[in-house]
Residue frames as qw, qx, qy, qz and C-alpha x, y, z in Angstrom:
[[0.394, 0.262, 0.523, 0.709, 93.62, -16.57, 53.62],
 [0.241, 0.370, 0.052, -0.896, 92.42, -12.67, 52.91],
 [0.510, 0.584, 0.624, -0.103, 89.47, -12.60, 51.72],
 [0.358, 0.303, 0.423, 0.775, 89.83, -11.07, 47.86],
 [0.196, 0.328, 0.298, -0.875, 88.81, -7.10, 47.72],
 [0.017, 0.618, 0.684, 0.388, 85.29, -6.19, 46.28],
 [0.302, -0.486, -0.143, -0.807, 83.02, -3.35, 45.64],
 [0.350, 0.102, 0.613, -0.701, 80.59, -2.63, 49.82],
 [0.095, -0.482, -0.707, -0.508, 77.39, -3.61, 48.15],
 [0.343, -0.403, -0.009, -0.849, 74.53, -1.21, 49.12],
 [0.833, -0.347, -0.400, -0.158, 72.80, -4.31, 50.71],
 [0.728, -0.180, -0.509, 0.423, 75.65, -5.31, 52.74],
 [0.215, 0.291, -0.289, 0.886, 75.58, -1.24, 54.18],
 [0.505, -0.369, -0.234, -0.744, 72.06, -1.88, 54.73],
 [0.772, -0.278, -0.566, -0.087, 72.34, -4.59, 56.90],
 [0.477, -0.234, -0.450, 0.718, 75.29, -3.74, 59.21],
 [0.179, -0.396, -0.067, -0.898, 72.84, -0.33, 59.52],
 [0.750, -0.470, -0.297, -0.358, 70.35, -2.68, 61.59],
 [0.831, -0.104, -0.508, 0.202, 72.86, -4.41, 63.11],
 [0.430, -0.246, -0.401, 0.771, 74.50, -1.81, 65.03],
 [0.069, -0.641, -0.145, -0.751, 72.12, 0.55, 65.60],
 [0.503, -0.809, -0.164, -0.257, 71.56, -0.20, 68.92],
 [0.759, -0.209, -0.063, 0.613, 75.57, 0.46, 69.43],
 [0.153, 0.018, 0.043, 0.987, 76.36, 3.88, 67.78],
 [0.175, 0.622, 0.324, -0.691, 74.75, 7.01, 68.08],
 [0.339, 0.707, 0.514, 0.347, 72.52, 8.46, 64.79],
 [0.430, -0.349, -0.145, 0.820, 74.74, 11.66, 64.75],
 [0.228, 0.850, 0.385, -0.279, 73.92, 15.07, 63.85],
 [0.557, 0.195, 0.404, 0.699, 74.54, 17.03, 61.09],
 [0.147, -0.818, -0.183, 0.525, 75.05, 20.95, 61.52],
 [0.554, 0.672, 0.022, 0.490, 75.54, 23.68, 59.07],
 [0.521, -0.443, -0.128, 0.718, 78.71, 25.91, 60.21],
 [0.332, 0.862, 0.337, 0.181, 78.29, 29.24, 59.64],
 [0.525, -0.299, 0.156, 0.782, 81.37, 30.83, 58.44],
 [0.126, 0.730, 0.049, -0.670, 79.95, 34.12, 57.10],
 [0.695, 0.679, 0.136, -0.192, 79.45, 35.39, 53.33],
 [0.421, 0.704, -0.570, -0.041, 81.59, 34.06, 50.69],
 [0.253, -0.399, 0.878, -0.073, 82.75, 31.00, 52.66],
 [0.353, -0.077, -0.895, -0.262, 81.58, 27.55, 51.48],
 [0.813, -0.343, 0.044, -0.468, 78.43, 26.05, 52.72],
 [0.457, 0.260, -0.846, 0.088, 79.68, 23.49, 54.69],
 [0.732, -0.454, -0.061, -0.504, 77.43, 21.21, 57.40],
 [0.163, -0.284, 0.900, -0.289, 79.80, 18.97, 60.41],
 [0.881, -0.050, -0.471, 0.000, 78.93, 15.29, 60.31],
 [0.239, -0.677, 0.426, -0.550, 79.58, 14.96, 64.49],
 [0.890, -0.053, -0.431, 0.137, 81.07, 11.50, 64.77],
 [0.334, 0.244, -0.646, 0.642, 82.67, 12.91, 67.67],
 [0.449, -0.370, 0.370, -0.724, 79.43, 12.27, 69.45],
 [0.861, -0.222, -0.442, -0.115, 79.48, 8.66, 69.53],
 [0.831, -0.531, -0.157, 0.053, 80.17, 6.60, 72.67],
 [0.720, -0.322, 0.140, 0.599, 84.16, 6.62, 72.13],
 [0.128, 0.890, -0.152, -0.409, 84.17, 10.32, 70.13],
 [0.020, 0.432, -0.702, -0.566, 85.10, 8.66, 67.41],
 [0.730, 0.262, -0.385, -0.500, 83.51, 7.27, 63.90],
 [0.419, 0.305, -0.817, -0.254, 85.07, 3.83, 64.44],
 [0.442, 0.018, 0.666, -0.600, 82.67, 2.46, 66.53],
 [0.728, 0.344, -0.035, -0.592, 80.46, 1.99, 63.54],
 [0.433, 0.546, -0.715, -0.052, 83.27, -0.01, 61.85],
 [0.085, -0.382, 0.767, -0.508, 83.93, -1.65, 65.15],
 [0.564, 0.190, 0.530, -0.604, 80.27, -2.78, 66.18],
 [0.519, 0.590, -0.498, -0.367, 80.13, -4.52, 62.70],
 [0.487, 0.524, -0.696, 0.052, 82.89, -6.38, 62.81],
 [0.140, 0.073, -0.938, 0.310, 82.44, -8.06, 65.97],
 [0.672, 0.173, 0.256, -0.673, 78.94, -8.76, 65.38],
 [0.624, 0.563, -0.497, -0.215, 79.81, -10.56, 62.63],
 [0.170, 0.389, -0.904, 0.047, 82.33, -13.20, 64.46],
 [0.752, -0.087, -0.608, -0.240, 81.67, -16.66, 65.07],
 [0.689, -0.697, 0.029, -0.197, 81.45, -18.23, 68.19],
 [0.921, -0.084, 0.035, 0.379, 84.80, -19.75, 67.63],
 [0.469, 0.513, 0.009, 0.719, 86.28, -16.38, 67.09],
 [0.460, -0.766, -0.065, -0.444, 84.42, -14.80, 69.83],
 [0.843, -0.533, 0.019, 0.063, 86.00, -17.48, 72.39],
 [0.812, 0.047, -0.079, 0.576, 89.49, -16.80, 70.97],
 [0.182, -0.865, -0.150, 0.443, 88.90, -12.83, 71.97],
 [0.409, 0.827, 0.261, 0.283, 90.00, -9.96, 69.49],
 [0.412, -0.719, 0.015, 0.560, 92.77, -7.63, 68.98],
 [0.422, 0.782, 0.324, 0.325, 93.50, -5.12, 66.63],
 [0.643, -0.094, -0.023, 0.760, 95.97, -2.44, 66.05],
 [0.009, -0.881, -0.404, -0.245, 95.37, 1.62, 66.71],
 [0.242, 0.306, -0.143, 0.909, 96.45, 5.19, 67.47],
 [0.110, 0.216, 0.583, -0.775, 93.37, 5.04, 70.12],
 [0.494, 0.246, -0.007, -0.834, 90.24, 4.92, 68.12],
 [0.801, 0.093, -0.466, -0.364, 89.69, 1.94, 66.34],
 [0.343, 0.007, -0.851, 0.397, 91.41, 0.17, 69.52],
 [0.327, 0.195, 0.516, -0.767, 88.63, 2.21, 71.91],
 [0.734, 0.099, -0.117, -0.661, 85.71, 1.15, 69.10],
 [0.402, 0.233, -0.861, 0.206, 87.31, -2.59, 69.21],
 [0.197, 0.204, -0.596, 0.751, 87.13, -2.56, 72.60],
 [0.544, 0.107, 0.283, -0.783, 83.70, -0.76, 73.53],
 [0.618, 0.194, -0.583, -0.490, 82.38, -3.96, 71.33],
 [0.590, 0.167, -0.768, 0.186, 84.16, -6.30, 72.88],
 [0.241, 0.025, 0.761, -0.602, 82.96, -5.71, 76.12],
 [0.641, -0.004, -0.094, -0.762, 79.65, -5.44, 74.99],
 [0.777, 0.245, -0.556, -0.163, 79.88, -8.93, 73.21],
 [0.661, -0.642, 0.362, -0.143, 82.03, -10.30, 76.36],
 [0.855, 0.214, 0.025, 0.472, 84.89, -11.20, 74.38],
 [0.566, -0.579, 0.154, 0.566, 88.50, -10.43, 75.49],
 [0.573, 0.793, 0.099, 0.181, 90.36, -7.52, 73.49],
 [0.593, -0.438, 0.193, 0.647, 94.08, -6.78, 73.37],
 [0.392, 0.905, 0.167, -0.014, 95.04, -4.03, 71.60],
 [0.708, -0.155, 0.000, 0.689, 98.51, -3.14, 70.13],
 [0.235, 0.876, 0.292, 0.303, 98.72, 0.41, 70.00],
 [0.471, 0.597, -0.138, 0.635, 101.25, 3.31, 69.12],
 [0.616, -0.337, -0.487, 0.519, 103.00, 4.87, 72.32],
 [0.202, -0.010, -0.019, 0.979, 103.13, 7.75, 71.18],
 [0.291, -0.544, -0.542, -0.570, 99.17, 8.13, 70.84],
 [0.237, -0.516, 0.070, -0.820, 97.38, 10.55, 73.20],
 [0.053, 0.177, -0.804, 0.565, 97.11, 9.84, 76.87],
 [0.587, 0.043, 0.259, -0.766, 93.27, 10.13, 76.52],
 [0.723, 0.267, -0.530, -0.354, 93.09, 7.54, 73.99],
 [0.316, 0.117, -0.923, 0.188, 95.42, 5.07, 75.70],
 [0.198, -0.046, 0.687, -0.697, 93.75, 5.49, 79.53],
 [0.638, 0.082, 0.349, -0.682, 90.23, 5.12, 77.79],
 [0.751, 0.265, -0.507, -0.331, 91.03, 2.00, 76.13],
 [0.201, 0.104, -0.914, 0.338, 92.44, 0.53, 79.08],
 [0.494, 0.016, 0.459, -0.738, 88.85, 1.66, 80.82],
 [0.793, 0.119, -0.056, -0.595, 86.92, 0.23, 78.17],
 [0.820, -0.299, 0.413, -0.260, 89.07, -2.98, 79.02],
 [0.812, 0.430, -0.372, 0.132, 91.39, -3.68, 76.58],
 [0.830, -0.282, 0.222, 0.427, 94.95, -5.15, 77.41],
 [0.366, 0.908, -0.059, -0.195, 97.25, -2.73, 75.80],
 [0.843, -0.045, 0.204, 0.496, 100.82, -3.74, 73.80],
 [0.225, 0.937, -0.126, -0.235, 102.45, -0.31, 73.35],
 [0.723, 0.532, 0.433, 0.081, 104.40, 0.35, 70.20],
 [0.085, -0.520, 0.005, 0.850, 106.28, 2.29, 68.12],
 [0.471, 0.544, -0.021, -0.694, 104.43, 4.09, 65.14],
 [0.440, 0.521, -0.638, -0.359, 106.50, 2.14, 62.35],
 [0.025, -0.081, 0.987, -0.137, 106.51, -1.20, 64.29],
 [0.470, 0.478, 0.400, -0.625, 102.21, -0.66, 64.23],
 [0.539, 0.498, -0.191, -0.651, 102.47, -0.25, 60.64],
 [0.301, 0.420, -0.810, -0.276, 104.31, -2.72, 59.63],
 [0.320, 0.231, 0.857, -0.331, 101.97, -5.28, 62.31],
 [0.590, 0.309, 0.348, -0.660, 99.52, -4.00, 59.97],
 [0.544, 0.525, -0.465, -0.460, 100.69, -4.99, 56.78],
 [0.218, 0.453, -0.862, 0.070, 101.59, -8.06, 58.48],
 [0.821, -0.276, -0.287, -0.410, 98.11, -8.91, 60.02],
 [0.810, -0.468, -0.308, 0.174, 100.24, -10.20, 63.42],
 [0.272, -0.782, 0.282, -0.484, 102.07, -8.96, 66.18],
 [0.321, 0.193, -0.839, 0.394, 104.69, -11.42, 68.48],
 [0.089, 0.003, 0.746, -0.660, 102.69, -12.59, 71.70],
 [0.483, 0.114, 0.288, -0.819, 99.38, -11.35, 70.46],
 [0.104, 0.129, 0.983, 0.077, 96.76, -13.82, 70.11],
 [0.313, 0.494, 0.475, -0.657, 93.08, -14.00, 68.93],
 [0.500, 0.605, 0.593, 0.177, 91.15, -13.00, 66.15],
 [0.272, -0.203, 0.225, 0.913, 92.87, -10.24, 64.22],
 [0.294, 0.751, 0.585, 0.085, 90.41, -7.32, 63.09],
 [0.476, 0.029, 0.119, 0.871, 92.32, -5.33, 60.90],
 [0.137, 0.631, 0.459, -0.610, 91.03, -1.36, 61.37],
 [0.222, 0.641, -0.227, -0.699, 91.03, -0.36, 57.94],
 [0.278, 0.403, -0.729, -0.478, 91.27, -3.37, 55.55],
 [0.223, 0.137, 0.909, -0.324, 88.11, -5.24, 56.48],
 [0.157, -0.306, -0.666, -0.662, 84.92, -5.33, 54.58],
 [0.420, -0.636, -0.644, 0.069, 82.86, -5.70, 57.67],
 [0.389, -0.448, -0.178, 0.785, 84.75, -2.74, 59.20],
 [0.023, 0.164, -0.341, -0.926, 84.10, -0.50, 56.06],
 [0.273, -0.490, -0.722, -0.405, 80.60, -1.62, 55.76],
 [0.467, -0.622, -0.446, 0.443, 79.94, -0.34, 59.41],
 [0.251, -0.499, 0.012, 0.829, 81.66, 3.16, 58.86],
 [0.054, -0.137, -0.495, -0.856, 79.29, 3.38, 55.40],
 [0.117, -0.751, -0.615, -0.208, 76.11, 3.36, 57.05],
 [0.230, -0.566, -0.110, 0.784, 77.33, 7.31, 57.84],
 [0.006, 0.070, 0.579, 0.812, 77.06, 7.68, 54.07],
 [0.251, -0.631, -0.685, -0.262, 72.86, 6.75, 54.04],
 [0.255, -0.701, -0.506, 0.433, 72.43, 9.10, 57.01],
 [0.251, -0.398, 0.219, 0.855, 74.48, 11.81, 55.40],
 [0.134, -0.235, -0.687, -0.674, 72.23, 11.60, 51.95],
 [0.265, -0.578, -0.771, -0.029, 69.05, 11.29, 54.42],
 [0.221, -0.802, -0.319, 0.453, 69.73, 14.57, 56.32],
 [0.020, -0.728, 0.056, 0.683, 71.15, 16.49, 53.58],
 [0.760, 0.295, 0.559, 0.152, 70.15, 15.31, 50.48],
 [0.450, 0.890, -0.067, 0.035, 70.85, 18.58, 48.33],
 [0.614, -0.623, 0.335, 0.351, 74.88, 17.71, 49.56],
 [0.479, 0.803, -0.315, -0.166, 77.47, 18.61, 46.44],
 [0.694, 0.295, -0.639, 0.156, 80.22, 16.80, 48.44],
 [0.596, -0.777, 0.196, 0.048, 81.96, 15.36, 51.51],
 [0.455, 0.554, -0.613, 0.333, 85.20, 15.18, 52.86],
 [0.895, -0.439, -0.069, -0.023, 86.65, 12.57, 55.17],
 [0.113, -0.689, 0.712, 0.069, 90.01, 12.06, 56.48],
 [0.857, 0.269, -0.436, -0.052, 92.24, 9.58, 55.10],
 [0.628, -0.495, 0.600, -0.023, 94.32, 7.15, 57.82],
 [0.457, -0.071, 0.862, 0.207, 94.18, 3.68, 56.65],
 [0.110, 0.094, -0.641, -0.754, 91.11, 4.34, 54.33],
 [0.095, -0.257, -0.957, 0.097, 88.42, 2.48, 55.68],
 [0.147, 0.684, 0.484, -0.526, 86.22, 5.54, 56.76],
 [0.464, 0.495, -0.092, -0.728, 85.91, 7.21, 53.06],
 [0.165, -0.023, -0.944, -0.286, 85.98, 3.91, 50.95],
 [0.024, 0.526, 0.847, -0.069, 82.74, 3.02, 52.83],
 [0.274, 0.620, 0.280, -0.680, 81.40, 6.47, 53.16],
 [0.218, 0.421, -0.470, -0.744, 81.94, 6.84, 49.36],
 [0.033, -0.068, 0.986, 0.149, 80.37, 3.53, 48.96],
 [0.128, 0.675, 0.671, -0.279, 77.08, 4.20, 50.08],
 [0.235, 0.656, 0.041, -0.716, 77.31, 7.74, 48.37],
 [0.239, -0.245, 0.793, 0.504, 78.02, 6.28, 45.21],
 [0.012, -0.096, -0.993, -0.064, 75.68, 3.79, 45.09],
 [0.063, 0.809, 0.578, -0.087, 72.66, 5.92, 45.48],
 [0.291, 0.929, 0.107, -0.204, 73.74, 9.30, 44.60],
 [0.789, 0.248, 0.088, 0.555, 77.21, 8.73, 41.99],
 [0.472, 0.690, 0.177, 0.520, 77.30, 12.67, 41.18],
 [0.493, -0.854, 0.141, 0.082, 78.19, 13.46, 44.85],
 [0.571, 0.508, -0.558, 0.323, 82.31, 14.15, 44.90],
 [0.800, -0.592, 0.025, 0.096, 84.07, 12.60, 48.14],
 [0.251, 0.798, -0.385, 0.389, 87.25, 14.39, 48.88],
 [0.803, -0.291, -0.339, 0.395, 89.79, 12.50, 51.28],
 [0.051, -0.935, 0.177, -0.302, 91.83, 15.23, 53.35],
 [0.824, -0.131, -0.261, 0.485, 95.66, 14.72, 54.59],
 [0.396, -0.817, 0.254, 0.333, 98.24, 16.75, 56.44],
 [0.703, 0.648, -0.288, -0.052, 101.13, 17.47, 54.32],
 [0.150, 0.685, -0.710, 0.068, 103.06, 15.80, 56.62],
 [0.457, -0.059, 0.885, -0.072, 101.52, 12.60, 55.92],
 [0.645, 0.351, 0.361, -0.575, 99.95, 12.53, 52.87],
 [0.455, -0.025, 0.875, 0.162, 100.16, 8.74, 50.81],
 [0.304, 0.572, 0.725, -0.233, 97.08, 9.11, 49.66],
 [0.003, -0.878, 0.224, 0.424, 97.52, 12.76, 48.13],
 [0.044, -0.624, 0.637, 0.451, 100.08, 11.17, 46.23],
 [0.376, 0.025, 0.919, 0.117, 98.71, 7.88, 45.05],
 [0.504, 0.666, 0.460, -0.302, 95.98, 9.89, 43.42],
 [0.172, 0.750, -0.439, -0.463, 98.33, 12.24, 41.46],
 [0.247, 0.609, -0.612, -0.441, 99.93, 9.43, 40.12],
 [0.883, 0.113, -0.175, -0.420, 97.33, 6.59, 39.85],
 [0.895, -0.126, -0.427, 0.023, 98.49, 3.35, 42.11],
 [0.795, -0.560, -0.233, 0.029, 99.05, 2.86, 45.66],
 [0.405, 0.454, -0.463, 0.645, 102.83, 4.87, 47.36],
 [0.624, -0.446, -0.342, 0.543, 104.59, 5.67, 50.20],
 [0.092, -0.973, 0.094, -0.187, 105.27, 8.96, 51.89],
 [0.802, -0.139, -0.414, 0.407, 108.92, 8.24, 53.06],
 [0.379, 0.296, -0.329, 0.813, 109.08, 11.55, 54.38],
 [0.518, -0.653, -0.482, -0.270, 106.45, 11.14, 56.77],
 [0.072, 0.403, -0.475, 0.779, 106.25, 13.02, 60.12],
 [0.372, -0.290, -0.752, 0.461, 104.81, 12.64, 63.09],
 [0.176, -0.169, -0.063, -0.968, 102.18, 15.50, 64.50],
 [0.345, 0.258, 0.609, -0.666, 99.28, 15.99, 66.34],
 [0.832, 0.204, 0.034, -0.515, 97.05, 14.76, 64.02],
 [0.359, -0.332, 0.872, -0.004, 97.94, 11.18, 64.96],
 [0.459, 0.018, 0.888, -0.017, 95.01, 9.80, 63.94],
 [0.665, 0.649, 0.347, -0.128, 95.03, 10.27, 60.40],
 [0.208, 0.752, -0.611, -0.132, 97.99, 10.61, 57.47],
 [0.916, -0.256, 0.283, 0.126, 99.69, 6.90, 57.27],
 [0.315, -0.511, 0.581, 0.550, 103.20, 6.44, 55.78],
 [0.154, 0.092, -0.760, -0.624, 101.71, 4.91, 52.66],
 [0.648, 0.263, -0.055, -0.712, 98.65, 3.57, 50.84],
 [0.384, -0.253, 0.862, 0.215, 98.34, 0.11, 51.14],
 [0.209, 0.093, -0.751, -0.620, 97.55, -1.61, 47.64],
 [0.011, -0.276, -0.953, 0.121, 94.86, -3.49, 48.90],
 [0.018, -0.672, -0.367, 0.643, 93.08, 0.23, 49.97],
 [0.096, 0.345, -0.384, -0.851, 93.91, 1.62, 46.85],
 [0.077, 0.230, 0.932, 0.269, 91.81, -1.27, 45.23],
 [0.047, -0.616, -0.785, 0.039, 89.02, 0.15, 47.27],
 [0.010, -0.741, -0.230, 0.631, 89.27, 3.56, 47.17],
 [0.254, -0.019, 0.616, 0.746, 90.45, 4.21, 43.36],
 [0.039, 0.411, 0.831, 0.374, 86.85, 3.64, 42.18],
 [0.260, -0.787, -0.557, -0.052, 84.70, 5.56, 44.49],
 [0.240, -0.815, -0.205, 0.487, 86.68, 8.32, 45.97],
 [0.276, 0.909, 0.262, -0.171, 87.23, 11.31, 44.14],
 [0.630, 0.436, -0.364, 0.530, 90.71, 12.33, 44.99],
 [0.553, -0.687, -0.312, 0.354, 92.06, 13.92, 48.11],
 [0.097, 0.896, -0.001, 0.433, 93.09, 17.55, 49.37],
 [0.699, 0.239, -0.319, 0.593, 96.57, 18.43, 51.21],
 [0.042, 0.903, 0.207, 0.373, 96.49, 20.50, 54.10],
 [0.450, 0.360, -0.631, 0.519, 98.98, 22.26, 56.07],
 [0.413, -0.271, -0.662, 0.564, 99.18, 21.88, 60.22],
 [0.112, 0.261, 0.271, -0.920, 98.24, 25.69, 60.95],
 [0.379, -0.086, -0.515, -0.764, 95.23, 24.86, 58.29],
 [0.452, -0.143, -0.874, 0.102, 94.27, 22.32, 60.87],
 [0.321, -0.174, -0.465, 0.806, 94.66, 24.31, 63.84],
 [0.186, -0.147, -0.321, -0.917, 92.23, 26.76, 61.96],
 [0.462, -0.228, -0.356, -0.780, 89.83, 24.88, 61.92],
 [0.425, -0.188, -0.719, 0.516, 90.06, 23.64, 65.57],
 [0.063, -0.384, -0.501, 0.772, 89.37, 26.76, 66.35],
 [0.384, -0.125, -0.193, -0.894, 86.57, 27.89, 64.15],
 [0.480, -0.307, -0.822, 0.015, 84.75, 24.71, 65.28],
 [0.295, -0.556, -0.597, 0.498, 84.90, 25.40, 69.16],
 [0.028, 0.056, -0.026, -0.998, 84.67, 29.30, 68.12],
 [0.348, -0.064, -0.584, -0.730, 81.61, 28.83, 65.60],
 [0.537, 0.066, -0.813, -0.215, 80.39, 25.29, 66.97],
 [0.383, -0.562, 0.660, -0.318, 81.57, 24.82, 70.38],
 [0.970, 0.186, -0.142, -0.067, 82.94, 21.64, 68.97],
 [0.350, -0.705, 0.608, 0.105, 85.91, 20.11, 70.20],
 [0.894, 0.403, -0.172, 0.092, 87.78, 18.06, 67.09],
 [0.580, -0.426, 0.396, 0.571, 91.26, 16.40, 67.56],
 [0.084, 0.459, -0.506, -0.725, 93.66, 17.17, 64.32],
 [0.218, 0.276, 0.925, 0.141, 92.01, 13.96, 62.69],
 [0.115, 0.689, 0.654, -0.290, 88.78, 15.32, 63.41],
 [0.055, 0.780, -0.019, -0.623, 89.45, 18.77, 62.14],
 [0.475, -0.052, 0.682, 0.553, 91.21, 17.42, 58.98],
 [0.269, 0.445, 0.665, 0.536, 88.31, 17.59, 56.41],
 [0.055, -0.916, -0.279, 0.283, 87.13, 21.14, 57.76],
 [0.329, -0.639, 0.367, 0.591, 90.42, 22.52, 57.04],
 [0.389, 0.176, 0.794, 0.433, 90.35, 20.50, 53.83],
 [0.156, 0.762, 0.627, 0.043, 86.59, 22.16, 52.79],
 [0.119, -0.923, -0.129, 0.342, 88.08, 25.98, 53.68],
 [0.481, -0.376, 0.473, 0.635, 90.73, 25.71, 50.97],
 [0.440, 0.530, -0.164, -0.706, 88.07, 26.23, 48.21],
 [0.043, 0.502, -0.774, -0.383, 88.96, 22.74, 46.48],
 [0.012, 0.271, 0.956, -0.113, 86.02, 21.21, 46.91],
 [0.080, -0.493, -0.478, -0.723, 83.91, 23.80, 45.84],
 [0.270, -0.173, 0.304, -0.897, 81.26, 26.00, 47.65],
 [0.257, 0.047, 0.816, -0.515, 78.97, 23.25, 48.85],
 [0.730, -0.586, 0.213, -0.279, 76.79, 22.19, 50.35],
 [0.529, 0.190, -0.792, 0.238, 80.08, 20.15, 51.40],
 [0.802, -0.542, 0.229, -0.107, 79.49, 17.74, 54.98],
 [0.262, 0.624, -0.636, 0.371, 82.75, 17.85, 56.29],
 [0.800, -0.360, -0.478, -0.049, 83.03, 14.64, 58.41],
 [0.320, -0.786, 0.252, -0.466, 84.01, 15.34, 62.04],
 [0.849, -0.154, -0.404, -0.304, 85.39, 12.21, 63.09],
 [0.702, -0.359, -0.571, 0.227, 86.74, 12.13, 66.47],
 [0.155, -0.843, 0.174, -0.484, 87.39, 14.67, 69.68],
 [0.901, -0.285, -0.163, 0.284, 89.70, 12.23, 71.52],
 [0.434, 0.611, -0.138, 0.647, 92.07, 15.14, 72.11],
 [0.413, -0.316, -0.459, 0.720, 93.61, 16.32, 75.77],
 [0.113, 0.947, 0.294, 0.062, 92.05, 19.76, 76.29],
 [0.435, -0.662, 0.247, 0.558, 95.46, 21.00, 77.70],
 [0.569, -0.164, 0.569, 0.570, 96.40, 20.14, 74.54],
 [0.189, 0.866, 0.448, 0.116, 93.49, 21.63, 72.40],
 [0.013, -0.996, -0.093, 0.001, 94.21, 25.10, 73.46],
 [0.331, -0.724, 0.347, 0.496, 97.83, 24.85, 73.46],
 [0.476, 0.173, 0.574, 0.643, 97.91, 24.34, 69.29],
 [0.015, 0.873, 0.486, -0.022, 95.20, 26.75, 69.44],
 [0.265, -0.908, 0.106, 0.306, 97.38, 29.26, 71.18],
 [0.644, -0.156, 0.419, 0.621, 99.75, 28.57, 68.63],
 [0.333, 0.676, 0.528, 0.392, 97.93, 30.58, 65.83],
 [0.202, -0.122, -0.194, 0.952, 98.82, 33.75, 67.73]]
């Protein structure tokens, strides 16, 4: 039986803070200088944890958390290559088996370093993923199901970014996070909330995914049915499940729409500015932050993964003429 949603409590962000600290990295937090007149805006560089991505936090959580009777039935969870690599990098840790069903179409880096980090992989297509999610199973796959976005333990983990984010830049106006499933601004907003309310948290979508985007406009949980595909895999979902909306309604602000070449932008002002490499995901709430809609700052624009071929990198890059 799902457990019923609720509010993160501040306690419960405090705890999974102890718990996995000696799993993720305490990232840094950089101001980008983008010259006079541009927002202030400072990178949150969750593309320097272990698996260059945020969901480690989430991840390292959640399987802390299991029982020993969950542990021996090993773990498997569903992903576009991030929350299956943070999964994963746990699960070894922990020595509990991890199978991972996850989208075919998701970057060759992603897959290859989730097979390293020892998962079993069940490739997918995109829509058959979602619908495993909404469905919390998958033919064949066995284990303890740790859903990447609709978990309390998972979204407690990915808010102890919020406390660091308030600790290293306390004068912050707002942030912005991509939106996927929800799981990584629900908690960040959670913790920002909860100790500083008058921060705004701004979700950020592609417009050719963006659920979220819409669910705000018109207050309760939709679908995108004209959802696309696009390098930024790993963020944009076909819809907004109700459950997410529960948790995000309250705490997150609303969310900002950008297009693909807005993305691409801010790929390259990163590595330009930064020498940061962000997949589209990653790049999402930069792009988001340079549109003005979120005011002039201080905004921390969350960075949250560089799981991105390089071949590829430079060949959206080179699109921008």
């Amino acid at each position: 039986m799902l457990e019923s949603v609720r509010p993160i409590a501040l306690s419960e962000i405090q705890d999974a803070r102890k718990r996995i600290a000696g799993t993720i990295v305490r990232t840094p937090l950089i101001r980008l200088d983008l010259g006079a007149g541009s927002p202030d805006v400072r990178l949150k560089l969750e593309n320097l944890q272990p698996i260059s991505a945020y969901k480690l936090r989430g991840a390292a959580n959640a399987v802390a958390l299991l029982s020993d009777a969950e542990r021996r039935r090993g773990v498997w969870t569903i992903s576009a290559g991030n929350a299956g690599q943070g999964v994963a990098y746990a699960a070894r840790a922990a020595g509990v088996p991890c199978t991972v069903v996850a989208i075919e179409t998701a970057p060759a880096a992603k897959l290859d370093r989730m097979r390293a980090l020892g998962a079993t992989l069940v490739l997918v297509s995109y829509a058959r993923a979602w619908q495993a999610l909404e469905d919390r199973t998958y033919p064949g796959v066995e284990g303890t199901f740790l859903h990447p976005f609709d978990d309390q333990n998972f979204i407690a983990g990915h808010a102890t970014m919020g406390l660091e984010i308030l600790e290293d830049a306390p004068d912050t106006a707002a942030i912005i996070a991509a939106i996927g499933g929800g799981g990584l601004i629900t908690g960040i907003a959670s913790a920002v909330k909860a100790l500083k309310p008058d921060i705004q948290v701004w979700g950020a979508e592609p417009e050719t995914a963006a659920p979220a985007a819409r669910s705000f406009a018109k207050g309760s949980a939709q679908e995108f049915p004209e959802w696309k595909a696009t390098f930024v895999d790993g963020a944009g979902g076909k819809s907004v499940f109700p459950r997410m909306w529960q948790r995000m309604q309250p705490v997150v602000d609303g969310c900002i729409v950008v297009s693909l070449d807005d993305v691409k932008r801010a790929m390259r002002t990163m590595a330009e500015k930064a020498r940061i490499i962000a997949e589209g995901a990653g790049a999402l709430a930069l792009a988001a932050a340079l549109t003005g809609k979120a005011g002039k700052g201080p905004i921390v624009a969350i960075v949250s993964g560089g799981n991105i071929d390089l071949a590829k990198f430079f060949e959206l890059i080179a699109t921008l003429g």
